[in-house]
C-alpha positions as CSV (number, residue, x, y, z in Angstrom):
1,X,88.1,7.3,43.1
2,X,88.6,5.1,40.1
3,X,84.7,4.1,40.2
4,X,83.2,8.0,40.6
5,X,86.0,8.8,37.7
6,X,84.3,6.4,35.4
7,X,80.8,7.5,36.0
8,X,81.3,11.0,34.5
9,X,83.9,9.4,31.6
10,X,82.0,6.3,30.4
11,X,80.3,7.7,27.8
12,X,82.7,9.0,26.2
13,X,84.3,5.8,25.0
14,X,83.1,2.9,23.5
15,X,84.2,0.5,20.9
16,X,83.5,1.5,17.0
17,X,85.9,-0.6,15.1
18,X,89.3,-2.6,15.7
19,X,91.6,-2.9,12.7
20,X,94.5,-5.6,12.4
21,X,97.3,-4.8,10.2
22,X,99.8,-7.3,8.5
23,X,102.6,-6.1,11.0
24,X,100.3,-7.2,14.3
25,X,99.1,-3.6,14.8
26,X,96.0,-2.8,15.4
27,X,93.5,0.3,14.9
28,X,91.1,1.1,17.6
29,X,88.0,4.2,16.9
30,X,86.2,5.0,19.3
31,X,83.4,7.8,19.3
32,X,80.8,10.1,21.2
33,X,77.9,12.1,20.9
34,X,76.5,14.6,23.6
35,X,74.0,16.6,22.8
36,X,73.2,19.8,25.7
37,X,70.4,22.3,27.1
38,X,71.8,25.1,29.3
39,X,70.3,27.7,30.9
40,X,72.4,31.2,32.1
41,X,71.2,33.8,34.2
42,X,72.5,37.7,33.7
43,X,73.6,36.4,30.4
44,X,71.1,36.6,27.1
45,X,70.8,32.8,26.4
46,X,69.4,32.3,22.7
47,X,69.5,29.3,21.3
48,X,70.2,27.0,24.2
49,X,70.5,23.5,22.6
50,X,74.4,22.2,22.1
51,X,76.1,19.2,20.7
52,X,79.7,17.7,20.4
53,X,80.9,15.0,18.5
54,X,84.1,13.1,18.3
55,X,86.0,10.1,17.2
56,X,89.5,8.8,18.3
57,X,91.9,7.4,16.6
58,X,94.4,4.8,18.7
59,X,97.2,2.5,17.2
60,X,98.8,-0.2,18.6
61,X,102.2,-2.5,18.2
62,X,104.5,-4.2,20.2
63,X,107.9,-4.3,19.5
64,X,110.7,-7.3,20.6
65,X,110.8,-8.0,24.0
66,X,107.1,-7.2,24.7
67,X,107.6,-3.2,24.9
68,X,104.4,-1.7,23.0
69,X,104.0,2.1,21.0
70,X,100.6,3.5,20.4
71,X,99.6,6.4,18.7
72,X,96.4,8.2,19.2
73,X,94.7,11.1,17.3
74,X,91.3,12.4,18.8
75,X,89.0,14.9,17.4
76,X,86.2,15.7,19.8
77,X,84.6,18.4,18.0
78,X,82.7,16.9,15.0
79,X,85.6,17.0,12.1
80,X,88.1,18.8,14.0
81,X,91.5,17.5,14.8
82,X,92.3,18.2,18.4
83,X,95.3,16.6,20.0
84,X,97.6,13.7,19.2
85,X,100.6,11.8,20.9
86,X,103.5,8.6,20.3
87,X,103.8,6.3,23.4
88,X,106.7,4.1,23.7
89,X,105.8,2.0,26.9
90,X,108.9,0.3,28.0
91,X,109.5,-3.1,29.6
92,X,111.5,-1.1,32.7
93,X,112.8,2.5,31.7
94,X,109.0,3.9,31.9
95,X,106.7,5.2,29.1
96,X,108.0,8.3,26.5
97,X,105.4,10.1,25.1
98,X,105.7,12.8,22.4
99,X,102.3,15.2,22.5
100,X,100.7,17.7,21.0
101,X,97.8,19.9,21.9
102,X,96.5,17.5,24.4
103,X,97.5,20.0,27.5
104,X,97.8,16.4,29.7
105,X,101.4,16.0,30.1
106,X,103.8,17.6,33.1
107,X,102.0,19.5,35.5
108,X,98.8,20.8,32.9
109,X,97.7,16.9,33.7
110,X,96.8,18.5,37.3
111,X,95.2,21.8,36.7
112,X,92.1,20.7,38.7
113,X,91.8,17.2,39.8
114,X,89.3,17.2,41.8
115,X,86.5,14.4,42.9
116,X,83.3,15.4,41.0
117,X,80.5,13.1,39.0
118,X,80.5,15.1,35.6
119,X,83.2,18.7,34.9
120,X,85.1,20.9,36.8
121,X,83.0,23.9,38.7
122,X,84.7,26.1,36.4
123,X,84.2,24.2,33.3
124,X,79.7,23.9,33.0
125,X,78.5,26.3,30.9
126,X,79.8,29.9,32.4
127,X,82.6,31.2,30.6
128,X,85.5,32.6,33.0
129,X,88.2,34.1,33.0
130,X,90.5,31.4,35.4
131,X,93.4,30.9,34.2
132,X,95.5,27.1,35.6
133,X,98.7,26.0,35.5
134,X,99.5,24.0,32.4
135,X,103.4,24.0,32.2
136,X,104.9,22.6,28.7
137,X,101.3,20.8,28.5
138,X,99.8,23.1,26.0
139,X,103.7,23.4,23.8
140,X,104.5,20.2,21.7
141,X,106.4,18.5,24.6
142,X,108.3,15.5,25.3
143,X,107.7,13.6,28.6
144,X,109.3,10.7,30.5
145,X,106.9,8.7,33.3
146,X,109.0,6.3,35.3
147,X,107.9,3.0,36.5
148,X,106.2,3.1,39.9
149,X,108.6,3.5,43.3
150,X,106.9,2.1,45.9
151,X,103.3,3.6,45.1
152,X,105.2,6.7,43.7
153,X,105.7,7.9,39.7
154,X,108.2,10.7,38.3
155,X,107.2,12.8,35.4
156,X,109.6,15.2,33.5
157,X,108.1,16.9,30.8
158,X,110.1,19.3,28.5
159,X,109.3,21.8,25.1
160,X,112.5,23.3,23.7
161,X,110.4,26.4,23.2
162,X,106.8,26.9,25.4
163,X,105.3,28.7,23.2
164,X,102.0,27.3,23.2
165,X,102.1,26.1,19.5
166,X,101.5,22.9,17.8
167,X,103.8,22.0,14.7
168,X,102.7,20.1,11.7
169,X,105.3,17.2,10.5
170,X,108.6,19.2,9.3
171,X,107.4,22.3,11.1
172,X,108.6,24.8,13.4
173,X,107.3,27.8,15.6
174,X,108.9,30.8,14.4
175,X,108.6,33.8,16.4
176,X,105.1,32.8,17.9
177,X,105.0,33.8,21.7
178,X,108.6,35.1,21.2
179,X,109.3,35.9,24.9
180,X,109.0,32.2,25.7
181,X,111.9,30.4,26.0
182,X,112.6,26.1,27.0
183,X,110.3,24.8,29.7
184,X,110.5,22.1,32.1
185,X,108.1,20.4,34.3
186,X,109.0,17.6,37.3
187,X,105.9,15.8,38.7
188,X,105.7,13.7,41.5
189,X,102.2,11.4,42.2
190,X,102.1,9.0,45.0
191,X,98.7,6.9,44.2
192,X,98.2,4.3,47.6
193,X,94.9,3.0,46.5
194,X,93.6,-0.3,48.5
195,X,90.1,-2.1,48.0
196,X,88.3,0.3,50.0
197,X,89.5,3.2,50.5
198,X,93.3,5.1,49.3
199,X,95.3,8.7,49.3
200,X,96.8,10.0,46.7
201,X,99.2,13.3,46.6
202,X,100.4,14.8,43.9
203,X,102.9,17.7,43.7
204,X,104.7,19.6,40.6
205,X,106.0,22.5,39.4
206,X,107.0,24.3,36.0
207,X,109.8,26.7,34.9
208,X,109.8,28.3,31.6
209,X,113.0,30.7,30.3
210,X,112.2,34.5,29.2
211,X,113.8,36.4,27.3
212,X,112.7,39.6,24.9
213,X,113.2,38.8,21.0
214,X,116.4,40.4,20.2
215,X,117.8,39.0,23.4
216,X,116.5,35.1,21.8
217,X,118.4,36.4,18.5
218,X,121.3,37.1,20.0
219,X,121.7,33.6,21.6
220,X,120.7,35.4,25.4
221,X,118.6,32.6,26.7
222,X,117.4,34.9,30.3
223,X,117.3,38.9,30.2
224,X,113.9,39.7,32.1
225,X,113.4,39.6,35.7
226,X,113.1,35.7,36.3
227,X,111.6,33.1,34.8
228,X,108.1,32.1,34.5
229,X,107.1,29.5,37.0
230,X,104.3,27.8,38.0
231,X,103.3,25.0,40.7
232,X,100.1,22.9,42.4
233,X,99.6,20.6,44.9
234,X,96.9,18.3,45.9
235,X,95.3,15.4,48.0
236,X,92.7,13.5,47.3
237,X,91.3,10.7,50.2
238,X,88.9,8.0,49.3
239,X,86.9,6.1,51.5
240,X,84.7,3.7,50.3
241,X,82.0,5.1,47.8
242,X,83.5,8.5,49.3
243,X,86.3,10.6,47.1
244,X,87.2,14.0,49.2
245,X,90.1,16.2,48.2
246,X,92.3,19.4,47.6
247,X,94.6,21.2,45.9
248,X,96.0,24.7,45.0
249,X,97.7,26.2,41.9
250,X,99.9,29.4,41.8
251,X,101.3,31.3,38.4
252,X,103.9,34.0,38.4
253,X,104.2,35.6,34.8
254,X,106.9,38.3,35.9
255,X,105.5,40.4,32.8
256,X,107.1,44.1,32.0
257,X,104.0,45.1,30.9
258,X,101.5,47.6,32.5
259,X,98.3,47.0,33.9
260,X,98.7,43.3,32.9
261,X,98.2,39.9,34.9
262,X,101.0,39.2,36.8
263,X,100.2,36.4,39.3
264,X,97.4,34.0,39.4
265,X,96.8,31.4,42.1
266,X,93.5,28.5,42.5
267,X,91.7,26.4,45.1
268,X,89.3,24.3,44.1
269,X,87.9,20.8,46.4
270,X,85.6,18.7,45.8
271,X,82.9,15.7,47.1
272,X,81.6,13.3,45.2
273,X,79.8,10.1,46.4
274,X,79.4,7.1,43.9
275,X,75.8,6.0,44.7
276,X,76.5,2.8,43.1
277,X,78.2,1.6,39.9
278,X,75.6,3.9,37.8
279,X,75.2,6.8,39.6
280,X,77.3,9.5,40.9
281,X,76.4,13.2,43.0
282,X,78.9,15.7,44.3
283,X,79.1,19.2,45.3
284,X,83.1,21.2,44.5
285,X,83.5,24.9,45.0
286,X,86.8,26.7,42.9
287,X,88.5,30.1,43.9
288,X,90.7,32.1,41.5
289,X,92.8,35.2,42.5
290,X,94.3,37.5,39.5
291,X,97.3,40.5,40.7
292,X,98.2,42.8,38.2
293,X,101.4,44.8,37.6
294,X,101.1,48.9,38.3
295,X,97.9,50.8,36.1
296,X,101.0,53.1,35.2
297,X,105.2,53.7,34.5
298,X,104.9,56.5,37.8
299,X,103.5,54.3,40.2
300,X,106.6,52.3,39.3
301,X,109.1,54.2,40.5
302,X,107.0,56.4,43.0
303,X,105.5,53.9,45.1
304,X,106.9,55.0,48.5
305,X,106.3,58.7,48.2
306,X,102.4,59.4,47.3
307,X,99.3,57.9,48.7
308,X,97.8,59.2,45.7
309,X,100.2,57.0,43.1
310,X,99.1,54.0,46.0
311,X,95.9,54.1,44.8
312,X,96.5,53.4,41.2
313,X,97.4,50.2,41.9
314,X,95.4,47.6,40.5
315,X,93.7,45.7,43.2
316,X,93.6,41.8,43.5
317,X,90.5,40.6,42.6
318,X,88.8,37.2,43.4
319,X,86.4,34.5,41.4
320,X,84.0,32.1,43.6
321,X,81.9,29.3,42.0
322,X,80.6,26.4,43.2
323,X,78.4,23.6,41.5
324,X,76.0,20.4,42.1
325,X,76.3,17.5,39.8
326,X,74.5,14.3,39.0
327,X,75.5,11.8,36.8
328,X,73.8,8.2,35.8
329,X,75.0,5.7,32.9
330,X,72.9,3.6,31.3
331,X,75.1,1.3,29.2
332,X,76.0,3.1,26.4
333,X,73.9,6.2,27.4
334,X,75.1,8.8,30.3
335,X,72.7,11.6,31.6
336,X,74.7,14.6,33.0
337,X,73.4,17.7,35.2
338,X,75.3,20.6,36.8
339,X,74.0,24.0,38.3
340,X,76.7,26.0,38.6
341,X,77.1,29.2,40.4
342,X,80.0,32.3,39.7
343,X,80.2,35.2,41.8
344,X,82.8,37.3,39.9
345,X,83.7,35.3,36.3
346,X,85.6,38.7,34.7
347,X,87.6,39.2,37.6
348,X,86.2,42.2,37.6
349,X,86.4,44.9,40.9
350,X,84.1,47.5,40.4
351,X,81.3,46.0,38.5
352,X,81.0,42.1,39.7
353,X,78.3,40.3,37.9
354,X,76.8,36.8,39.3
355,X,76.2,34.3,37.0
356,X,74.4,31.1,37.1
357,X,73.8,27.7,34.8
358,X,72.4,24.9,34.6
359,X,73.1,22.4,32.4
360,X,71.4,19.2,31.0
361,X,73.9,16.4,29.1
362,X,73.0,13.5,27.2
363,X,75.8,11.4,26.1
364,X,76.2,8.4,23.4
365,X,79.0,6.4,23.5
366,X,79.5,4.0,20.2
């Protein structure tokens, strides 16, 4: 796993600069540059060239006893800040991180895990409309990881309010996402890797509080139906140069709303094969399902009594896509390709639209 992981990663990090402080610290930058040519089909192209750029920004100290803190700050879109967090990594009690924006922490650090040589299927060029688990991942969160049991970790992640926004030093949320109330995710990973070969499994699940505005202002923490949950599972089996695995993803908003999402669920597995310690193939396939709520209030309450009011329900609908990868490092340089193939990316029922790409990455890693 670890070796087909690092094929599709490695350049994406290198060494720019390491700066030592008076206090023992020190100040790691590392940066990228990937420049892209993608090709869509159904889909008017223009301009087909792409690039990203990004630096990150990682501190390091150690306090007495040997614990050590870091702090890192990445922005991987040319000048843009994108997500930061404060790790406290502890000689026994586990490692404390406090994150924001970086969508990795509870169960969002699982959305789709899946053995592949470059991105996820879902994640190459065609824009979707999946929708993943991601807990308190994508709220500024705390999270707790413990020290290993056995070959088993325990993550607890937690945002007093999931509302999806990021706060500035001295800041607070407001009334964004006002529905939204305190979220908590509980993870469980069980890593038994050996020298050739390993399993891991990984299983978690979210719960966040709703509650309408005034009920918030009041102090009513729960008024609608339930709380909004969310769960996946996976396995992943590696043999050798051989990574094969698994997992599902299921949603439940529990929205009032009509004609609105209301559950999604994912599969996704993939195969990758790690020709040798440069170059990586692999073929993953990804299914989304989206339910809505009733298309009106009647259907609601008259459900049982027409077969007319039955069929204003909104159907479920499905997304299929599957994709090819190759990926080879040279050094510093990686060269990335992907065709990618969607079925259905709008979930759309009436008027499904296939959609294909194919996408060429180069990659500098300084």
């Amino acid at each position: 796993m670890n070796k087909i992981t690092k094929v599709g990663l490695s350049a994406l990090c290198g060494s720019l600069a390491s700066i030592a402080t008076t206090n023992a610290g020190t100040l790691d930058v590392t940066g990228s540059a990937t420049a892209t040519w993608t090709s869509l089909s159904n889909t008017v192209t223009g301009n087909p060239i792409g690039m990203n750029t990004g630096l990150t920004f990682k501190g390091n100290g150690e306090l007495d006893g040997g614990q050590t803190f870091s702090v890192t700050i990445a922005q991987t879109d040319k000048a843009t800040w994108s997500s930061s967090n404060i790790t406290l990594n502890t000689n026994s009690l586990g490692t404390f991180i406090l994150s924001s924006a970086e969508g990795g922490q509870g169960i969002g650090g699982y959305d789709d895990n899946m053995p592949r040589a470059w991105e996820e299927v879902w994640d190459t060029g065609i824009a979707t409309n999946a929708n993943f688990q991601k807990g308190v991942g994508s709220s500024t969160n705390v999270s707790w990881t413990s020290p290993k049991v056995g070959a088993a970790t325990f993550q607890i992640a937690w945002a007093p309010d999931n509302d999806g926004v990021q706060n500035a030093n001295k800041g607070v949320s407001g009334s964004a996402n006002d529905q939204m109330g305190q979220g908590v995710d509980i993870v469980m990973d069980i890593d038994m890797q050996a020298d050739m070969g390993g399993v891991q499994f990984f299983l978690g699940g979210s719960r966040t509080e709703l509650a309408t505005a005034a009920d918030k202002a009041a102090g009513r923490a729960r008024a609608l139906s339930g709380d909004h949950e969310e769960a996946v599972a996976g396995l992943i089996l590696t043999l050798g140069p051989v990574e094969f695995g698994g997992q599902i993803s299921a949603e439940r908003l529990r929205t009032r709303k009509i004609n609105t999402p209301e559950y999604y669920a994912n599969s996704s597995w993939g195969l990758a094969f790690n020709v040798n310690d440069d170059l990586s193939i692999s073929y993953s396939e990804a299914r989304h399902l989206q339910t809505k709520t009733h298309k009106d209030a009647n259907s609601q309450t008259n459900e049982l009594n027409s077969i007319a009011v039955i069929n204003e329900y909104t159907p479920k609908s499905w997304m299929r896509g599957d994709s090819i990868q190759v990926a080879y490092t040279i050094g510093g340089v990686g060269l990335k390709y992907a065709q990618t193939k969607y079925d259905n990316t709008g979930f759309s029922f009436d008027a499904k639209v296939p959609k294909e790409a194919r996408v060429l990455a180069v990659s500098l890693a300084f």
